[in-house]
Legacy VTK file of the C-alpha trace (Angstrom):
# vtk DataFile Version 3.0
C-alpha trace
ASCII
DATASET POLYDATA
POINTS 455 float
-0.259 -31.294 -62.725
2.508 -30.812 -65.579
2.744 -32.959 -69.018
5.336 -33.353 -71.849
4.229 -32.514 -75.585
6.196 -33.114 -78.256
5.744 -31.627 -81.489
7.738 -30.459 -84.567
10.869 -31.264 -82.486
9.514 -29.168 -79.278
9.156 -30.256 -76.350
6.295 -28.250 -74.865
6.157 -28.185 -71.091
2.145 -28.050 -69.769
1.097 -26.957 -66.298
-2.781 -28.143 -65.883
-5.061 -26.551 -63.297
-8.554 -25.819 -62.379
-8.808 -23.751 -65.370
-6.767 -25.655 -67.579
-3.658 -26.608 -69.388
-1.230 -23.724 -69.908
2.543 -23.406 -71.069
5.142 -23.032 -68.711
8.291 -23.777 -70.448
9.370 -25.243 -73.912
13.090 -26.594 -75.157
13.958 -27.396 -78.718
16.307 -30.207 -79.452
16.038 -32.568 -82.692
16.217 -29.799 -85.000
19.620 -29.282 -84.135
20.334 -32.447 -84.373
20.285 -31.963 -88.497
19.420 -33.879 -91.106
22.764 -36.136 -91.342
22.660 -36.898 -87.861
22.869 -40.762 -86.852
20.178 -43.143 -85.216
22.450 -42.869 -81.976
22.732 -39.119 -81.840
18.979 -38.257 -82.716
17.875 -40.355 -79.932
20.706 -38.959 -77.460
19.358 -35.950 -78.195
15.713 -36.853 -77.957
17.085 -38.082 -74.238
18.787 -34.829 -73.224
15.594 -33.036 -74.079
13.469 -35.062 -71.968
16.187 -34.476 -68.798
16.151 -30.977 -69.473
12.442 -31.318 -69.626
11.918 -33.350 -66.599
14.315 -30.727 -64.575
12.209 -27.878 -65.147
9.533 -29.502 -63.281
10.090 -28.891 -59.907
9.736 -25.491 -60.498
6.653 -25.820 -61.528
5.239 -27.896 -59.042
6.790 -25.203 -56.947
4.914 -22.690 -58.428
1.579 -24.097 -58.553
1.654 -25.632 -55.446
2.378 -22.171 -54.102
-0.158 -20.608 -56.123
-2.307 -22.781 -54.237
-1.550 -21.618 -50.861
-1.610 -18.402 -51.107
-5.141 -18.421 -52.852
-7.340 -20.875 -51.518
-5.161 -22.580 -49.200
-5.166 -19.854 -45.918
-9.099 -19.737 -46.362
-9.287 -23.266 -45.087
-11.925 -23.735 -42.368
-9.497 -25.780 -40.149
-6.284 -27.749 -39.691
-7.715 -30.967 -41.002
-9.149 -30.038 -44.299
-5.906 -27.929 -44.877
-4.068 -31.011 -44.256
-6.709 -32.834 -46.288
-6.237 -30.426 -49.567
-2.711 -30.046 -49.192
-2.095 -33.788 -49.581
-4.228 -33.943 -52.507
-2.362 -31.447 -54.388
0.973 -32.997 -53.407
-0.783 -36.217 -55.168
-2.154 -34.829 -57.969
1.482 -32.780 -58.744
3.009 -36.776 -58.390
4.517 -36.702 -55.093
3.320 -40.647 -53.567
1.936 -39.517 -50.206
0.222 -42.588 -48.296
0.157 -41.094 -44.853
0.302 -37.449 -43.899
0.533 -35.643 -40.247
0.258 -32.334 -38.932
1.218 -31.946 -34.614
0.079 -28.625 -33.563
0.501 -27.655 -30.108
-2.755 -25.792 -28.357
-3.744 -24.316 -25.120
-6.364 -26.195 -23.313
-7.190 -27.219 -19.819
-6.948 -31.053 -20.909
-5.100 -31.243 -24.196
-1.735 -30.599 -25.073
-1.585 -30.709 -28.665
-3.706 -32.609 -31.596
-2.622 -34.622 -34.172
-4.364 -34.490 -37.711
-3.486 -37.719 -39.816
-4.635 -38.027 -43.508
-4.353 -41.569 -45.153
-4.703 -42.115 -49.114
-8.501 -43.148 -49.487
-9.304 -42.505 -45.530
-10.568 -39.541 -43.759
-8.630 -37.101 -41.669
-8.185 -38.874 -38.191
-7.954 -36.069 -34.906
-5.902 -37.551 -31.718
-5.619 -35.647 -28.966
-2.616 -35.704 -26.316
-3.072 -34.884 -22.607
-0.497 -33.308 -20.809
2.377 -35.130 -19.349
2.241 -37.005 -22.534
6.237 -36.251 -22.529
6.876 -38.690 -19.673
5.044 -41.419 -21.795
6.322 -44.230 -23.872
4.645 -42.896 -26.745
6.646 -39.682 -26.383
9.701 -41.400 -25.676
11.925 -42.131 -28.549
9.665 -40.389 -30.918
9.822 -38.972 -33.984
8.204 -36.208 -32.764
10.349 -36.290 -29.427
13.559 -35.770 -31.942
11.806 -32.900 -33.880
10.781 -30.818 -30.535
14.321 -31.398 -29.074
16.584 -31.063 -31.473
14.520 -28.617 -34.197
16.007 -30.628 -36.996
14.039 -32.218 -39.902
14.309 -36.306 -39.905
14.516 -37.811 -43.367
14.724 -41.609 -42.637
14.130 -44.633 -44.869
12.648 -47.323 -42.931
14.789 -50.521 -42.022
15.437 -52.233 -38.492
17.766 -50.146 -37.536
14.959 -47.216 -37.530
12.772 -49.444 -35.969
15.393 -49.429 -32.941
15.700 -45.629 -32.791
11.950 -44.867 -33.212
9.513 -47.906 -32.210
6.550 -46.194 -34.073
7.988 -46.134 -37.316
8.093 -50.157 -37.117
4.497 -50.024 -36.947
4.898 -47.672 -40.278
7.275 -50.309 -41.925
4.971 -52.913 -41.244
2.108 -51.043 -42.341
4.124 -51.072 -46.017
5.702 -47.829 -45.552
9.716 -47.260 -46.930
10.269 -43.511 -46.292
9.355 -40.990 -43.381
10.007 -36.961 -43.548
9.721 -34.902 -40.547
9.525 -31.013 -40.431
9.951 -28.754 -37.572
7.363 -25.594 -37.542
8.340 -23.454 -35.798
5.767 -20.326 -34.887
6.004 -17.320 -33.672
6.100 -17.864 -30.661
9.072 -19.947 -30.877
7.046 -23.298 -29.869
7.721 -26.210 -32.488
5.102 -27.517 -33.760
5.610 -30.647 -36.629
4.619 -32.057 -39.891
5.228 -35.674 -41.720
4.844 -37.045 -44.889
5.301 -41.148 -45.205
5.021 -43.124 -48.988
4.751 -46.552 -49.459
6.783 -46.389 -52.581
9.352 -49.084 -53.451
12.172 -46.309 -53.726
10.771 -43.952 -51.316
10.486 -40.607 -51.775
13.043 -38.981 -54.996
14.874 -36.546 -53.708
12.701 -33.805 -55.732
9.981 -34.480 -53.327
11.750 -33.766 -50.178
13.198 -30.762 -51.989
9.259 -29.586 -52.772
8.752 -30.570 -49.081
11.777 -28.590 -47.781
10.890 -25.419 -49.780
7.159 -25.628 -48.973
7.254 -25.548 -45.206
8.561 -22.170 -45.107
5.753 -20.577 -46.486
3.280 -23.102 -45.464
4.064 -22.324 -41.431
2.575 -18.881 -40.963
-0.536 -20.589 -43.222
-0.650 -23.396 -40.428
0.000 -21.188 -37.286
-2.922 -18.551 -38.447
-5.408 -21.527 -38.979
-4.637 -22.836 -35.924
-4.601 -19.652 -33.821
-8.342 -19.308 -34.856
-9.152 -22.215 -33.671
-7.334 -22.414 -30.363
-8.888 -18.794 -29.564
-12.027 -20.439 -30.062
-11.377 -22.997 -27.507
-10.065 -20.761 -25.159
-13.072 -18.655 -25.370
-14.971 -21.636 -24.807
-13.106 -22.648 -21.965
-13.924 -19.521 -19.854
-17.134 -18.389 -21.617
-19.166 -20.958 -23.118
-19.520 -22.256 -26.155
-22.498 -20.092 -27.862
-20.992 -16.966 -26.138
-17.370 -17.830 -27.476
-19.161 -18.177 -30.914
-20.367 -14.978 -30.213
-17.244 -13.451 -29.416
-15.436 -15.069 -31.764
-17.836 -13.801 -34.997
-17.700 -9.483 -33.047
-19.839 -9.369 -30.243
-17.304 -7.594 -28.201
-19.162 -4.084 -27.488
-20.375 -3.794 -23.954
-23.692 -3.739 -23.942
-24.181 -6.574 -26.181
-26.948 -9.119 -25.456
-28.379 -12.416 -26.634
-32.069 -13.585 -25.803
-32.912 -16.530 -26.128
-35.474 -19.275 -24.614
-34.075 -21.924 -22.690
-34.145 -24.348 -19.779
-31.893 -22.767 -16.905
-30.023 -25.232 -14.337
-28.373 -23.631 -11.191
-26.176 -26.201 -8.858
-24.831 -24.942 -5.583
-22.517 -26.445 -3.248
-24.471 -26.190 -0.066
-22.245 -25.240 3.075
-19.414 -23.451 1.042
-19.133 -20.854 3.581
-18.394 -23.061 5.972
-15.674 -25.438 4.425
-14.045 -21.999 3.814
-13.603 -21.518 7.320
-12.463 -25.120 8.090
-10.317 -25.648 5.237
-6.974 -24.319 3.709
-7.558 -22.904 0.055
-5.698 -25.580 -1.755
-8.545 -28.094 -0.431
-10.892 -25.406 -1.031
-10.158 -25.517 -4.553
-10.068 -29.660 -4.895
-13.315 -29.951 -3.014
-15.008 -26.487 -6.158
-13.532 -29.090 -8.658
-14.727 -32.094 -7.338
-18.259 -30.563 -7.412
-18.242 -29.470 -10.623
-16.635 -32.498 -12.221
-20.220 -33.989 -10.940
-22.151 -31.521 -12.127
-20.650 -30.661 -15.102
-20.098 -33.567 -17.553
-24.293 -34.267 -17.396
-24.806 -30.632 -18.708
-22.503 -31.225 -21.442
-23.956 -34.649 -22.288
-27.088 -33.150 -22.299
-26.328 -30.591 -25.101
-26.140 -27.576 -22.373
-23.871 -24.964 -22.112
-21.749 -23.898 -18.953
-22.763 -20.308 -18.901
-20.978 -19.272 -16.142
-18.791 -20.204 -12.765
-20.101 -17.988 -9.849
-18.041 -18.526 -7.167
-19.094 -22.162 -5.506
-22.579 -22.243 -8.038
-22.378 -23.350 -11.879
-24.797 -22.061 -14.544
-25.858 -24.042 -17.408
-28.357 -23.156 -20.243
-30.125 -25.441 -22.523
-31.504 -23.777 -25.449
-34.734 -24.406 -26.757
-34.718 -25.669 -30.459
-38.225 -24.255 -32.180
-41.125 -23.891 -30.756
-40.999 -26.735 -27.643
-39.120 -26.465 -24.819
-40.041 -29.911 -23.672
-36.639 -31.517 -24.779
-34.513 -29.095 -23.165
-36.169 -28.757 -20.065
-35.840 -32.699 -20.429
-32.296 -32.903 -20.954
-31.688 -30.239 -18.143
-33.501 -32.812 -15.695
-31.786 -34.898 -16.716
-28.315 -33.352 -15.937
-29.319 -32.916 -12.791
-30.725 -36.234 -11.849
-27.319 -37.078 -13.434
-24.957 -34.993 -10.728
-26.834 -36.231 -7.839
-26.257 -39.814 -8.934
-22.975 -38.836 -9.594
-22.450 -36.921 -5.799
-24.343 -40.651 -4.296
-21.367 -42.768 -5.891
-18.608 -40.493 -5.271
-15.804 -41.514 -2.553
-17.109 -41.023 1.649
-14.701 -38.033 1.790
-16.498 -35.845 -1.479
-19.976 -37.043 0.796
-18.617 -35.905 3.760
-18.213 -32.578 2.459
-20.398 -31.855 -0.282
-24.086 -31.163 -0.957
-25.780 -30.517 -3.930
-28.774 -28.109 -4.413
-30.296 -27.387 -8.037
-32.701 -25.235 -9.342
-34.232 -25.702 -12.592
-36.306 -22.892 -14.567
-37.464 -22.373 -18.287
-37.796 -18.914 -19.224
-36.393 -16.506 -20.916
-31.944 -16.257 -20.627
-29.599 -13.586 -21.485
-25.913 -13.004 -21.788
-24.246 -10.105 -22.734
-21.314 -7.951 -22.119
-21.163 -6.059 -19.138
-17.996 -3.716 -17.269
-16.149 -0.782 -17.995
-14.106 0.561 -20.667
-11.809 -2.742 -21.878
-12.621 -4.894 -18.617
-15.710 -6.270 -19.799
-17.334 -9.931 -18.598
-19.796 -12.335 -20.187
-22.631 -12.731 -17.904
-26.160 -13.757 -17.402
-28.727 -11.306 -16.773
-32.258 -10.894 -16.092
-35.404 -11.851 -14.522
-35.602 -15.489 -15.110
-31.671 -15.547 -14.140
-33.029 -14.120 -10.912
-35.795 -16.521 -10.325
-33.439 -19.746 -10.518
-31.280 -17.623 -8.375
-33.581 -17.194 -5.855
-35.103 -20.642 -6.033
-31.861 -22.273 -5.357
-31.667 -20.632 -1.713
-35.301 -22.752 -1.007
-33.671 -26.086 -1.381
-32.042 -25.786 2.009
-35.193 -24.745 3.750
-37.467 -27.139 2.344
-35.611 -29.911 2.690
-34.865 -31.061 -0.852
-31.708 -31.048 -3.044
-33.699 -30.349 -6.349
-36.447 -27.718 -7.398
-37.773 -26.267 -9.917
-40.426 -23.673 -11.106
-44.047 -24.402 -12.643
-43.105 -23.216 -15.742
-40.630 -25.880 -15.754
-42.138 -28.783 -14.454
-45.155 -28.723 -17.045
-42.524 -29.668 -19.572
-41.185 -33.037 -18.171
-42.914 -36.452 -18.071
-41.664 -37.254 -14.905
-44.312 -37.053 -11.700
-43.617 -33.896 -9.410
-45.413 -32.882 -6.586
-46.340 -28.816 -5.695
-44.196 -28.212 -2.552
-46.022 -24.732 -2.447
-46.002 -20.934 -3.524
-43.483 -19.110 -2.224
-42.504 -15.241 -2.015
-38.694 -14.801 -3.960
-37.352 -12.020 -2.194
-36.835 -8.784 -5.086
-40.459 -10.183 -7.122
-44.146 -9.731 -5.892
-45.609 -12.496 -7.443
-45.751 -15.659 -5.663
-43.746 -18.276 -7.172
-45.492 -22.464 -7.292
-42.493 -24.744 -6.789
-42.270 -28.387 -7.934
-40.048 -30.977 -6.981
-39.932 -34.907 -8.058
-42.104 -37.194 -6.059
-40.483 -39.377 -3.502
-41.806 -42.525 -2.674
-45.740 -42.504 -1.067
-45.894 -38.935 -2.657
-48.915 -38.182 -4.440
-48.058 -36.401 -7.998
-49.312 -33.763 -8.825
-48.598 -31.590 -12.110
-48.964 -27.789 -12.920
-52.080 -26.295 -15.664
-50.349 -25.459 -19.019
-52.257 -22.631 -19.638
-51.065 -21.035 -16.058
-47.532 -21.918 -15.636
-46.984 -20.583 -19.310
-47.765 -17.398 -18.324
LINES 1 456
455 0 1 2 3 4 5 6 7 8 9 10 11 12 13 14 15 16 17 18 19 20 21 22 23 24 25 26 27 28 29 30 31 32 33 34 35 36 37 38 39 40 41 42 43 44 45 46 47 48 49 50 51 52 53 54 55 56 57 58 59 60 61 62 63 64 65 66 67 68 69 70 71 72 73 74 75 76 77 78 79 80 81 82 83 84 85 86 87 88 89 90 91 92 93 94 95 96 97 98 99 100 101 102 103 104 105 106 107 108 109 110 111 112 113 114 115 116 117 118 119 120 121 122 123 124 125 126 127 128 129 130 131 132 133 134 135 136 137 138 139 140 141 142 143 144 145 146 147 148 149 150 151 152 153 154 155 156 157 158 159 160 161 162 163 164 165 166 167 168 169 170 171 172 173 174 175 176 177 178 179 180 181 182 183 184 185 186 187 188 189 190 191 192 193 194 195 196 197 198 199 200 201 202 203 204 205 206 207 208 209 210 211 212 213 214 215 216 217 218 219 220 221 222 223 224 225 226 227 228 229 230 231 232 233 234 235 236 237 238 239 240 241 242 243 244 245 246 247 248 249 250 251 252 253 254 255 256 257 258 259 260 261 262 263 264 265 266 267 268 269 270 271 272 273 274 275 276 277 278 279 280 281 282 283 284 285 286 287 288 289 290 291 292 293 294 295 296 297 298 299 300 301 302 303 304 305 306 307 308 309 310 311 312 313 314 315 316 317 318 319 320 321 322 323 324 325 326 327 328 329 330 331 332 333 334 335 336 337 338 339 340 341 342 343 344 345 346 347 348 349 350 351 352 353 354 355 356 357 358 359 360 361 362 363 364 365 366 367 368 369 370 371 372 373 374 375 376 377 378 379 380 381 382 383 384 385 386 387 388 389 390 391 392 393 394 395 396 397 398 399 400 401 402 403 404 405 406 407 408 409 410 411 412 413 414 415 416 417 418 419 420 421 422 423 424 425 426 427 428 429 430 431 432 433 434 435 436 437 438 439 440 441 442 443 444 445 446 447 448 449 450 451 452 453 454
C-alpha cells in the first residue's frame, strides 16, 4: 500500500506493510516555486509534484509486490491460496481485481488441467477439465484456446464484438465486467499454462495495472510451476500407490525397507476365471474386461474412506484404517464396499455378467506397506500375515460356493447377521481359520465370541 504526505513543501512518498509505513521516495516542489510566485504557478507546481509523485508508484508496487513473492509467496500450501493471496495484495496495492484465474495443466488419469477462480468476497472455486476437453465448445473459441495456440497475452475490453470472438467473455460482460487480461505461462517444460485477471471498473484496467501484470508474470511462473509440481507429484503418487503411501512418499519414506503398521479392515476382490478369459480373449479385451472390474469394485472403496493399496494382477487391495480404538466402522465401511461392487457387478450390462465374477475376502487385522526391491527399483507393497490370511481366504470363495467371505475377527465387528461356514486349514498357517459369510435367506445367523475372534 503507498500514500502521499505533504509537508513543508515535500511530498513524502509512504510504502505501508505488515510492519508498517516506511519512505520510499520524496520530491520537493513549492519551495522553488518562491515567494513572488502567482496563484496559477504555485498550484501548477503543486500539480507537477503530485504527477511526479503518482509516477513513482509503480515502482513501488513493483517492489513490494515482489517482496512478497519471494518471501511468503513460494511457501504457499497450494495453487488456490496462492491465487487467493496474490489477489489480495494486487487489491490492497489498488489494482480493481473482481475475478481472478489461474489454468494449470496436470497429469492425471481423468483430468487434464484445473482451473482455480478467485472472486472479490467469494472463495477460491476448483474446476476440473477431462480430457478431450479441446474438441468441446467450451474450448472452442476460448480465451484460453487463443492463449495455448498462439502464446500471446490477450488484453481485451469487453464489447459485442468480444462477445463474437470469445462467447465466455459475454457471460463476463454481463456479469458487469469491462476489461479481461490473459497471460501465457509458460513452464519448463514448454507446456502453457494461463492466468487472468477481469475488473468491473468503469474504465477498466489503467494501463499501470497491466504493466504490474506484465512485469509480474515473469517472476511469478517458476513460483506457480514449483507449487504446482508438488502437488501433481502428489497425485501421481496417489494414482499408482495410494493415497496414505503417496503421503508417505511424498513427506521421505523412500528407503527400502521402510514400513507402516497400522490396524485396519482389509478387502481383497478377485476376478474369478481370469485365467481363463486370458486364453479366450485378445489382450486389448483383456484389459477392458480388468477395468470394467475394477470400475465396480473400486468407486465403493473410495466412498467408503478406503484406500486402493495395491493392483495385483486381476485382484485389487483396499485398506480401511481403523480410527482409535474401534474397528467397528471400518470393518463397516469395508462391508459395505463390497456389498457395494456386487450390486454394482448385478446391474452391469449381460456382456460384463457373462464374463465376470466377483470373489471378496474381508479381514481386520493388522496391515503393512513398505518398500521393498533392489537398489533404485523399489515397489510399495503389502506385507504380512494378515495380508496372507485375506489372501488365502479369497481362494475359498470358489470352493464354497459364495462370492463373499470373511474371517471371525472380522465378522464380530459388523451388525449385519453372518452365518459360520466352518474352520478351515489356509495353506502356509497351522491354525485353523472360522469363516463367516452373510446369511442368505432361511439361514440361521450365527455370530463369532468377542473374546475369541480377538485373539
Amino acid at each position: 500500500m503507498t500514500g502521499l504526505i505533504f509537508w513543508m513543501g515535500v511530498v513524502l512518498i509512504l510504502a505501508g506493510g505488515a510492519c508498517g509505513w516506511r519512505l520510499i521516495g520524496l520530491t520537493c516542489s513549492l519551495a522553488d516555486s518562491g515567494p513572488g510566485a502567482s496563484g496559477h504557478d504555485h498550484l501548477g507546481n503543486v500539480g507537477r509534484t503530485v504527477k511526479n509523485a503518482l509516477d513513482s508508484l509503480p515502482a513501488g508496487r513493483k517492489t513490494e509486490l515482489f517482496g512478497w513473492l519471494t518471501e511468503e509467496g513460494r511457501f504457499a500450501p497450494d495453487i488456490g491460496r496462492l491465487l487467493e493471496v496474490l489477489c489480495e495484495k494486487l487489491t490492497a496495492l489498488g489494482v480493481p481485481i473482481a475475478r481472478a484465474t489461474a489454468h494449470v495443466r496436470t497429469l492425471h488419469p481423468e483430468f487434464r488441467g484445473a482451473t482455480r477462480i478467485w472472486r472479490r468476497g467469494e472463495s477460491i472455486e476448483i474446476r476440473t477439465t477431462r480430457h478431450g476437453i479441446e474438441s468441446t465448445s467450451d474450448y472452442q473459441n476460448s480465451p484460453i484456446q487463443y492463449i495455448i495456440e498462439t502464446g500471446q497475452w490477450l488484453d481485451t475490453i469487453l464489447s459485442e464484438s468480444t462477445d463474437r470472438h470469445f462467447p465466455i467473455l459475454a457471460t463476463l460482460r454481463a456479469q458487469g465486467i469491462t476489461h479481461y487480461v490473459m497471460a501465457p505461462l509458460i513452464f519448463s517444460n514448454r507446456i502453457v499454462n494461463a492466468m487472468s485477471w477481469a475488473t468491473d471498473a468503469p474504465g477498466g484496467f489503467a494501463e499501470a495495472d497491466v504493466e504490474l501484470f506484465r512485469d509480474f508474470v515473469t517472476a511469478f511462473v517458476p513460483v506457480l510451476e514449483a507449487t504446482a509440481v508438488r502437488r501433481i507429484y502428489g497425485e501421481l503418487l496417489a494414482t499408482y500407490v495410494g493415497r496414505d503411501p503417496g503421503a508417505r512418499i511424498m513427506a521421505g519414506a523412500v528407503q527400502r525397507g521402510d514400513v507402516r503398521h497400522l490396524k485396519a479392515a482389509m478387502l481383497l476382490a478377485d476376478l474369478r476365471g481370469f485365467s481363463r478369459l486370458t486364453d479366450e480373449l485378445p489382450e486389448e479385451r483383456i484389459v477392458e474386461l480388468l477395468n470394467a472390474f475394477f470400475d465396480l469394485v473400486v468407486p465403493g472403496v473410495i466412498a467408503g474412506g478406503g484406500d486402493i493399496l495395491k493392483y495385483i494382477g486381476d485382484a485389487v487391495i483396499a485398506m480401511f484404517p481403523v480410527t482409535g480404538d474401534d474397528p467397528t466402522p471400518a470393518c463397516g465401511s469395508a462391508l459395505t464396499a463390497a456389498q457395494t461392487a456386487l450390486a454394482a457387478l448385478q446391474a452391469a450390462p449381460k456382456e460384463i455378467q457373462h464374463h465376470i465374477s466377483i470373489d471378496i475376502a474381508l479381514h481386520y487385522g493388522d496391515a503393512a506397506y513398505g518398500n521393498i526391491g533392489s537398489g533404485n527399483r523399489l515397489d510399495f507393497t503389502a506385507v504380512g500375515r494378515d495380508v496372507n490370511i485375506l489372501s488365502r481366504l479369497e481362494l475359498l470363495c470358489k470352493d464354497v460356493g459364495r462370492p463373499l467371505l470373511m474371517t471371525d475377527t472380522f465378522a464380530v465387528e459388523v451388525a449385519e447377521p453372518v452365518i459360520e461356514i466352518g474352520h478351515f486349514e489356509l495353506r502356509g498357517f497351522r491354525r485353523h481359520q472360522a469363516v463367516y459369510a452373510l446369511c442368505q435367506e432361511g439361514e440361521q445367523p450365527c455370530r463369532p465370541k468377542p473374546s475369541l475372534a480377538r485373539v
